[in-house]
C-alpha angles and dihedrals in degrees: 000000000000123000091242097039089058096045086050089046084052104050094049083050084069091048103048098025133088080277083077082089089078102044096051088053092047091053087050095056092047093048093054090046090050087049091070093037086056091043084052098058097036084065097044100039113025110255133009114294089189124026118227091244091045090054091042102047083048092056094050095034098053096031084061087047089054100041088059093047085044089045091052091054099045089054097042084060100047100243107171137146136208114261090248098040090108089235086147088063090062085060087049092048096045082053095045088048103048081053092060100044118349087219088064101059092092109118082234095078095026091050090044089063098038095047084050104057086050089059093043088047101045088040087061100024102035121190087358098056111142082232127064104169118153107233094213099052080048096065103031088051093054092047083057104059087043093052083052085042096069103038079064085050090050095051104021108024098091096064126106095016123160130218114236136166140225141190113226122176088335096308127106120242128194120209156155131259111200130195129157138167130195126181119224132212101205118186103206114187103242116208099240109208096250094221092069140101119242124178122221096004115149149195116276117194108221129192116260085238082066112148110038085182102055092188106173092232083060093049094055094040095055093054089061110013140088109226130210142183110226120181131230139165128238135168137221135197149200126189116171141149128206136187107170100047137048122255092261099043083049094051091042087059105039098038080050091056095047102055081041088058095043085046087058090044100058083049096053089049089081087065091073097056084074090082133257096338096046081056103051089056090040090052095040084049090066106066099027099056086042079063110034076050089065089043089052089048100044094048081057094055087051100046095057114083115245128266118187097070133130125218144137101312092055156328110265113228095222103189133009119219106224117250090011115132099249084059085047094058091051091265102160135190109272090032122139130227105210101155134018122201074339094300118124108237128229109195135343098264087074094056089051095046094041097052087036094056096033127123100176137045123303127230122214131186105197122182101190130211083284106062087254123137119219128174109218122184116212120200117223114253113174081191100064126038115218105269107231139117102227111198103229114224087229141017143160120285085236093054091054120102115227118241096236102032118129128243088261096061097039084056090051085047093065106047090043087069101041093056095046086062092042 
């Protein structure tokens, strides 16, 4: 059987098989937590830019789609760890740990700490040590999910975001808080004891290139040793927030320093082929640049100047509800609102008044994100309202979303306020 062909085999085990299980209570997770992202835009915006179904099918779809991308390239390489190496325990701990705080679901905590108790065990146990996990397939396998990770943050990153707002040195600022989670079946080529006895193996053709990765352990093992794709799940995760960019320029950013990140990672892992101490950096690595990566993010995101901002010139249209007639007439994200029906405005409050109480056609000036203007009509409709986020030029301190506040109290945020004007 061909190389491909089995991975493949081995990813859709984990998909059809009593592994199923997982991924049902995974999709269940997700669906309650996209039921409160869907309720969130629906206040804010007026109605559900994404449904709860819509934002959960995309985070198992294309989480299958990059597991088996991500399984491909961990066995191209020739990642593989011994059967009692505990790799299973680096899926528990990402899990443990996502529990404890989201941000920490990333393999790079969760490998740092794995990769550490095998030091500390080996260092007291030797040869006998409980643990047997190769610190270089560790972390290349950990820059390789992340390199998958950000290609999902690329193409998958912007959904489900939700408009908030921000006062910054007395201006308001719109924005987007964005937080997204895929599961991963992930296939990992598992180092069988070649004195047993296993029943229905067979026979898998591999190119003469195989490994890409000629680690010297690998070398030595495939003389000797019986080889086999097992599957597991795993789960990433991206949570970010941006002012001064739109969602897709966010994601691009953000998706692009990830697999840059998870590009440097599978380099460093030859460090620790140098022995314990290549090892220790390359375990400590892990962790430290994930975060000085975020730093690095989020010092870009204050450096750019804002751009969902309303002044004298106009009134921004921070977010656009699907099907809604202001998304009929060509009304986009990052537009300006600088006349209405030739009149200047003053503050948004006018623009909602005006096309509520309208009988007639509405006029509307628009500069959009790139300095055009543009004249759009809307038709009056008692039945719809107009489907934007208008960000307002001033509003009060209690209203503001904190820029670093987390998807919960933002919740909180939001009925607060609607039954305070209930």
């Amino acid at each position: 059987m061909d190389l491909t062909l089995y991975t493949l085999r081995s990813v859709a085990s984990a998909i059809i098989g009593p592994s199923i299980i997982v991924v049902i209570l995974l999709g269940v997770m997700f669906y309650f937590k996209n039921k409160k992202i869907s309720f969130m835009q629906k206040m804010i915006v007026g109605e559900s830019i994404n449904s709860p179904l819509e934002l959960t099918l995309s985070q198992i779809v294309l989480g299958i789609f990059a597991g088996a991308i991500g399984s491909l390239l961990l066995t191209y390489f020739g990642i593989m760890f011994n059967e009692n190496s505990r790799i299973e325990w680096l899926f528990l701990v990402s899990m443990l740990l996502m529990l404890y705080k989201p941000r920490f679901v990333c393999f790079s905590y969760s490998g740092a700490i794995i990769g550490a108790l095998t030091l500390i065990l080996t260092f007291i146990y030797g040869d006998q040590s409980p643990i047997k996990l190769d610190i270089v397939y560790l972390v290349m396998f950990v820059g390789i999910i992340h390199i998958v990770e950000g290609f999902l943050v690329i193409i998958d990153g912007s959904r489900g975001a939700i408009p908030v707002f921000t006062n910054k040195n007395g201006k308001i600022l719109g924005g987007f808080a964005l937080n997204r989670y895929w599961s991963l079946p992930i296939a990992v080529l598992i180092i069988m004891n070649s004195s047993g006895s296993y029943i229905g193996t067979q026979s898998v053709g591999t190119p003469d290139w195989w490994p890409i990765l000629n680690h010297s352990y690998t070398l030595d093992i495939l003389k000797t040793a019986i080889i086999g794709l097992f599957p597991y799940y795993g789960v990433v995760g991206y949570s970010s927030i941006t002012f001064s960019s739109t969602k897709r320029e966010k994601t691009l950013l953000s998706g692009s320093l990830i697999s840059l990140y998870g590009i440097l990672l599978c380099g460093v892992a030859l460090i620790a082929d140098l022995g314990i101490a290549g090892s220790i950096v390359a375990l400590i690595f892990m962790p430290l640049t994930h975060e000085a990566m975020l730093r690095l993010s989020s010092y870009i995101e204050e450096k750019k100047s804002p751009i969902y901002t309303s002044d004298e010139e106009g009134i921004c249209v921070l977010e656009v509800a699907p099907r809604s007639p202001a998304f009929d007439v060509g009304i986009k994200s990052g537009d300006k609102i600088l006349r209405i029906n030739e009149e200047i405005i003053s503050n948004e409050a006018e623009i909602y008044k005006i096309v509520k109480e309208s009988f007639n056609d509405v006029k509307l000036k628009v500069k959009n994100i790139n300095g055009i203007i543009c004249d759009y009509t809307l038709k009056p409709d008692i039945n719809r309202r107009i489907g934007v986020v208008l960000v307002p030029k001033m509003v009060k301190q209690e209203d503001a979303m904190p820029l670093d506040n987390d998807f919960r109290s933002v919740l909180d945020k939001v009925r607060n306020r609607k039954n305070n004007k209930e």
